[in-house]
N, C-alpha and C positions, 0 to 999 in steps of 0.2 A: 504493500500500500504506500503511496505517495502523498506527499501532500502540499504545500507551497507555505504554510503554515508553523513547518517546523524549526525550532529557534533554536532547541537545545543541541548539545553534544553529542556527535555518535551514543555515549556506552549511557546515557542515559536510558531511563524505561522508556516502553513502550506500549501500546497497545496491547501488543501479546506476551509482554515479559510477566505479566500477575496473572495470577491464580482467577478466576470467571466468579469467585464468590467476593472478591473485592470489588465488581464491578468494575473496574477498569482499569490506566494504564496509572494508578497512582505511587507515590514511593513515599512512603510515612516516614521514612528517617528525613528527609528533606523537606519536610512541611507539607506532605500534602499536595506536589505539584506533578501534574499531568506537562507531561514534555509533546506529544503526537498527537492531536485532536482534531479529525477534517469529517465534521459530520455532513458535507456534502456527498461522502462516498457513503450510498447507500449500502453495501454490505455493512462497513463498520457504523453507521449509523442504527441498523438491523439488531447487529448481535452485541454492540459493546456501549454507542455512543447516547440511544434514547436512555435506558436505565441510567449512566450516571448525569447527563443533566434531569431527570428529574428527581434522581436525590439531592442533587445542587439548588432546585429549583422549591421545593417542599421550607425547607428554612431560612431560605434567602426570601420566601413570601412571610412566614413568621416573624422574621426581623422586620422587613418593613412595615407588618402590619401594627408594629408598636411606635414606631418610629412615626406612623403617619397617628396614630391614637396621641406619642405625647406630643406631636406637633401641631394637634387639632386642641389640644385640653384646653388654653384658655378660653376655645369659641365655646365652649360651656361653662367655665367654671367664671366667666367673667358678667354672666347676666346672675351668677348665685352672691356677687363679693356685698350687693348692697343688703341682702340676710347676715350675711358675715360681718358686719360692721363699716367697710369701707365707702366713702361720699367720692364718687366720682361725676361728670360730668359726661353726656352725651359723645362728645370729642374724644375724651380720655379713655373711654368705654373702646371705640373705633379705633383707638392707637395700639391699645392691647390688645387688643384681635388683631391688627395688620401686621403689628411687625413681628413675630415670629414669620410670617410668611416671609417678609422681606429678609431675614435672615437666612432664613432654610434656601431660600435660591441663590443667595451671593455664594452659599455653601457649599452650593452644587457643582459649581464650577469647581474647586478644588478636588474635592468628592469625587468627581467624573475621570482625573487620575490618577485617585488612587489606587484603581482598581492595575492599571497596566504597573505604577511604581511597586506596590505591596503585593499584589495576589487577591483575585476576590475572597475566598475562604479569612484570610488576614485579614483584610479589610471591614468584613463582615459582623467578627469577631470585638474587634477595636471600636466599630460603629454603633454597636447595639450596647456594650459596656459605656457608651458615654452618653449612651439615652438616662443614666444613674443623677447624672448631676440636673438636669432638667426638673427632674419627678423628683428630688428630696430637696429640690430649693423652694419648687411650687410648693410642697408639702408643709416647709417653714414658713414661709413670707404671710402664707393665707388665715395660719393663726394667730397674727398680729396687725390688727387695724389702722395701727397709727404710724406701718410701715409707707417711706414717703413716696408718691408716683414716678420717682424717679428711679428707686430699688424693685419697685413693681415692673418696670421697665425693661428693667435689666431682665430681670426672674424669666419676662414675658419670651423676651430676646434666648436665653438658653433652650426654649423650646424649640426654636428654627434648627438644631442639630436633631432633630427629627424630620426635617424637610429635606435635608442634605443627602441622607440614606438612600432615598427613593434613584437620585444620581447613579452613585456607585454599584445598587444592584440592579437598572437595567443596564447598564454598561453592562455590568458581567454575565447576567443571563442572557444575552445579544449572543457570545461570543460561543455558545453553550450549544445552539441550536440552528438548525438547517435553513438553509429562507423560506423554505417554503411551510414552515410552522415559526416561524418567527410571532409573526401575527397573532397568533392566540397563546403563546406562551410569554411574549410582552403583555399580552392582555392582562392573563390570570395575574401575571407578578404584579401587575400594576394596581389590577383589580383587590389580591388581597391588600396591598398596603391602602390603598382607597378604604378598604373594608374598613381600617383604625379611626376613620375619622368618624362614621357611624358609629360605631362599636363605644367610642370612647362618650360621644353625645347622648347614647344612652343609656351606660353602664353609670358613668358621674352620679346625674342625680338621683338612682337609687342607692348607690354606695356612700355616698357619702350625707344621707339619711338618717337621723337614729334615733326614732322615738318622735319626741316635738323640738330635737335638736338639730342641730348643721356643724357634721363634720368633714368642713371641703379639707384639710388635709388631705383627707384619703383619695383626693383623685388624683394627686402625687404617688405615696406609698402604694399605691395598688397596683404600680407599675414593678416595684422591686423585684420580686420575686420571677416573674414573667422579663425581664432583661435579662436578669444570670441566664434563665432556664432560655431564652432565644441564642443568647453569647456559645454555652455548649453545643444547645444542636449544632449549628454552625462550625462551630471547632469539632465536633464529632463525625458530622457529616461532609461538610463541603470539601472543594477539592480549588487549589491553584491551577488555573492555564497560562502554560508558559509562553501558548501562541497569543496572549493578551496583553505580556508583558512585551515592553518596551518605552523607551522614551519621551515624554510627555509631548515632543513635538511632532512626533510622531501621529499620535492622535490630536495635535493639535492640528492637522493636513484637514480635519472640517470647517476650521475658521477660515479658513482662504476660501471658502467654499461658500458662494452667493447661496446656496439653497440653504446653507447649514441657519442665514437667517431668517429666510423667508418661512420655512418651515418654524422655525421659534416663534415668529409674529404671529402666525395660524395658532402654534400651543398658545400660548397666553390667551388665546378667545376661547381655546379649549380646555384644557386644564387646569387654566385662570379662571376662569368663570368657575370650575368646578370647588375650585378650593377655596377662590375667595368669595363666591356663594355659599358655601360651607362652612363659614367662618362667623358669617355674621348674619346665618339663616336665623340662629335661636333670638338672636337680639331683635331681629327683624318681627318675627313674630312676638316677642313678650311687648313690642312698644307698640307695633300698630293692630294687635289686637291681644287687650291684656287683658280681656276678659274670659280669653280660651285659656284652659289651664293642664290641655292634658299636655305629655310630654309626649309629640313628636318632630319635634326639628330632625331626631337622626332620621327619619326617611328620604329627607333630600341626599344625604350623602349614601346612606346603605343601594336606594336605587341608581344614582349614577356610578356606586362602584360597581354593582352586579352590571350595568350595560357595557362597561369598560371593556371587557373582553368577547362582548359581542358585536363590538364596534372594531375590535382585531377580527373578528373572524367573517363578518360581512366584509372588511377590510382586502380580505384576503380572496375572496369572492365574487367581490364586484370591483375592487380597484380603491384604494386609500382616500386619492382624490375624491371622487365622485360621493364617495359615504362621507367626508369631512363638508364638503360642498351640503349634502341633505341635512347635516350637523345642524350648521350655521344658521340656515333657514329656519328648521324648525327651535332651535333659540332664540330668533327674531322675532316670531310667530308666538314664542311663551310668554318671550318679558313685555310683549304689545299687551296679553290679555290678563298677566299681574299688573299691568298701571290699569288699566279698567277693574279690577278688584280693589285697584287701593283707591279708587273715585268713588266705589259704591259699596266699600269697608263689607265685600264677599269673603270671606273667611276659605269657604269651602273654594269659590274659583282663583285663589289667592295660592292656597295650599295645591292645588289641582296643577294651577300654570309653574311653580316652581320645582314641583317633582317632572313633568314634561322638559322642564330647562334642567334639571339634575341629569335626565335621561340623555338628553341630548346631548350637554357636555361630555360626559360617560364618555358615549359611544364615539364621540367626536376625538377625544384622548386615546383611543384604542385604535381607530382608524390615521389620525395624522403621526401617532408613533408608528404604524406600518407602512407611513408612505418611506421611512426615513431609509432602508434597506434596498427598497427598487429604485429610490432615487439617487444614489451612490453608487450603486452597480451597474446603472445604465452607461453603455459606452466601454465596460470591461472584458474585455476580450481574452485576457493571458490570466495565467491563474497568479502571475504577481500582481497585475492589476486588480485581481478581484480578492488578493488576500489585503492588496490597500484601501480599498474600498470596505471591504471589512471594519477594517479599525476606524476611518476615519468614519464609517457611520455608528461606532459605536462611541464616536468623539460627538459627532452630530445629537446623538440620544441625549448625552450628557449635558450638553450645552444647551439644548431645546427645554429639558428638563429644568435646566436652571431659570433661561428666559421666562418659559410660560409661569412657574411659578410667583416670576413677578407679581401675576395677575390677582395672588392671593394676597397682595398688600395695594394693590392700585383700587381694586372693589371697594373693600373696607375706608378708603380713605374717601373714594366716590361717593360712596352714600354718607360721610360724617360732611363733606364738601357741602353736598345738595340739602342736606338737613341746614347747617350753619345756614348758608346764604338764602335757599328758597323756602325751609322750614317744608319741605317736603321729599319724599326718593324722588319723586317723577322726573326729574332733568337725569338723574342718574343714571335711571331705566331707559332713559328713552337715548343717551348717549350710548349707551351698551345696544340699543338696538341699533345704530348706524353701525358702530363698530363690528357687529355681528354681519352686516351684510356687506359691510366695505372686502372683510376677513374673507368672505364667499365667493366676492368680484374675484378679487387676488387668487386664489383658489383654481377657478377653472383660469384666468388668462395663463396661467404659468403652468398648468398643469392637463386642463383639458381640451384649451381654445385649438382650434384646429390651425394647423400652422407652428403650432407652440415647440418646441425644442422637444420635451418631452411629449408628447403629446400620442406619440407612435408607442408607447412603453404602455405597461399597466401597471399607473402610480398610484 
């Protein structure tokens, strides 16, 4: 078997030098690293290469689904602080929820190589241990009141090393899988870390519950035990690829790459909207209708995670583009008929149009991460060409990842914006609907217009 892919030294392992019960070509004296990895050859993709990415892929979703739970915590635990004693203001409320976003994506970029510097397994490892400082500062700060918004601040900020994760493991699980299941195995990894922000929205307010009391502590501590226990799988299971390692400039060959940021400006409509709707769904609903009391805000995020990797595998289907393009649209079409809910304070078409805009973000997230692979390999002809293409689209994932994530501190800030000045969302809503269709324009010129560069591909 050959491969274009391989980095290491002759007498290193190989595919066939271990034992079939170890799953693959791995050397446990050496960390864990797979030196031969080319799951475009279907035989070794058959009998050796599916089973070990999805044991690589099983705890690499377990880490990020913590990672995105403590990077979501304060979008819950920040509408419980005025129970807990703390006087905040409208504004201040919007500042704590955005910037963990805006943290976790400045993050990403670094995040994105550490996977070629360290090893994903390593990486993995190191990523999920430092979800600890996040979840036991939150856990301090929130049982003292007259802690000042500028320590709040900070606490809020340590969460964004939850947002950073999501970087480094689709980078690594990219590198793991064939293209032609890319699509729904970015999906799923995505999809569970997605899952954390649900999960976390509404495990909180029952956990930190008790009696006729409020112990928001625990939506820090609840994470302890569940980081160690993600840190081993990870270290027990995963595996280093050596075809992933290399020099940061190496995967830096996406920056030089016009698509590497057009596709980012698409994420930010699509993942940005997911996260920073996510962020500031429960505030959204306790202010403009505080007379509903049941706790569903996590369904915006539990349903645009579960459409994540449905939107990989129509993706995959019908072509990246063209599902990213129906995305856009139908996010146009949701937040047009939430500013008619919030005219006629409809509760029920309020809740309605923001899980259709959760769905459609989703699926939009799962489809523009699948354009990133046909769009870097188009034009690749030599199997060195198509091992550089490789990396740099798994430099493109990273850097998209980081971009779009912006959009989880641009929302939150939009709607604190629109409130200050017009004392109302609607200029919010209704700038997210241009953006949503401008995002769509862009979309098919560059991708589906006939004539277009790419146009002949299925992107």
């Amino acid at each position: 078997m050959t491969t274009p892919e391989t980095l290491a030294a002759p007498d290193n392992l190989t595919a066939t030098d271990v034992p079939a019960r170890d799953a693959g070509p791995t050397s446990r004296g050496r960390g864990r690293w797979i030196d031969r990895w080319d799951p475009e050859d279907p035989e070794f993709w058959r009998s050796t290469g599916r089973r070990i990415a999805r044991r690589n892929l099983v705890p690499s979703i377990f880490a990020e689904f913590l990672g995105f739970s403590v990077w979501a915590s304060w979008s819950i635990v920040v509408p419980q602080l005025a129970a807990a004693g703390f006087h905040l203001t409208v504004d201040q409320q919007f500042w704590l929820i955005a910037l963990p976003s805006l943290v976790g994506a400045t993050l990403r970029i670094p995040y994105t190589f550490a996977v070629p510097l360290f090893g994903g397994r390593n990486w993995t490892v190191v990523s999920a241990l430092l979800l600890l400082l996040p979840a036991t500062a939150l856990a301090f700060v929130v049982q003292r009141p007259g802690t000042s918004f500028g320590t709040l601040l900070l606490v809020a900020a340590l969460a964004g090393l939850g947002g950073g994760n999501f970087a480094s493991s689709m980078s690594n699980i990219s590198f793991f899988y064939p293209e032609a299941e890319k699509g729904r195995a970015l999906g799923l990894n995505a999809a569970g870390g997605n899952l954390g922000t649900a999960a976390v929205q509404l495990a909180v307010p029952l956990v930190v519950v008790t009696g006729a009391g409020l112990r928001l502590e625990r939506a820090g501590l609840m994470f302890v035990p569940l980081v160690l226990l993600a840190a081993f799988a990870a270290w027990r299971s995963m595996d280093n690829l050596t075809s992933a390692k290399g020099a940061p400039r190496t995967v830096g060959a996406a920056v030089r790459n016009r698509h590497t940021w057009i596709i980012s400006a698409l994420y930010i409509g699509t993942f940005g909207s997911f996260i920073g709707y996510a962020g500031v769904f429960p505030t959204l609903l306790r202010s403009s209708f505080p007379h509903v009391t049941a706790n569903v805000a996590f369904l915006g995020a539990l349903v645009g995670s579960v459409a994540r990797p449905w939107g990989g595998m129509l993706a995959d289907r019908w072509g990246g583009a063209r599902t990213t393009i129906g995305s856009f649209a139908l996010m146009a079409v949701a937040t047009t008929t939430a500013v008619v809910a919030l005219r006629t304070t409809d509760f029920a078409l309020f809740l309605g149009s923001f899980l259709v805009l959760f769905v459609a973000s989703g699926a939009g997230n799962g489809a523009t991460y699948r354009m990133i692979p046909a769009v870097f390999r188009f034009g690749a002809t030599t199997p060195d060409e198509t091992a550089v293409a490789r990396k740099a689209a798994a430099g493109c994932i990273g850097i998209a990842g980081a971009v779009g994530a912006f959009g989880g501190f641009l929302i939150p800030r939009g709607f604190a914006l629109s409130h200050t000045l017009a004392g109302s969302l609607e200029p919010a809503l209704w700038t997210f609907v241009a953006v949503y269709a401008l995002l769509g324009v862009t979309t098919w010129a560059v991708y589906r217009r006939r004539g277009a560069a790419l146009s002949s591909a299925v992107i």
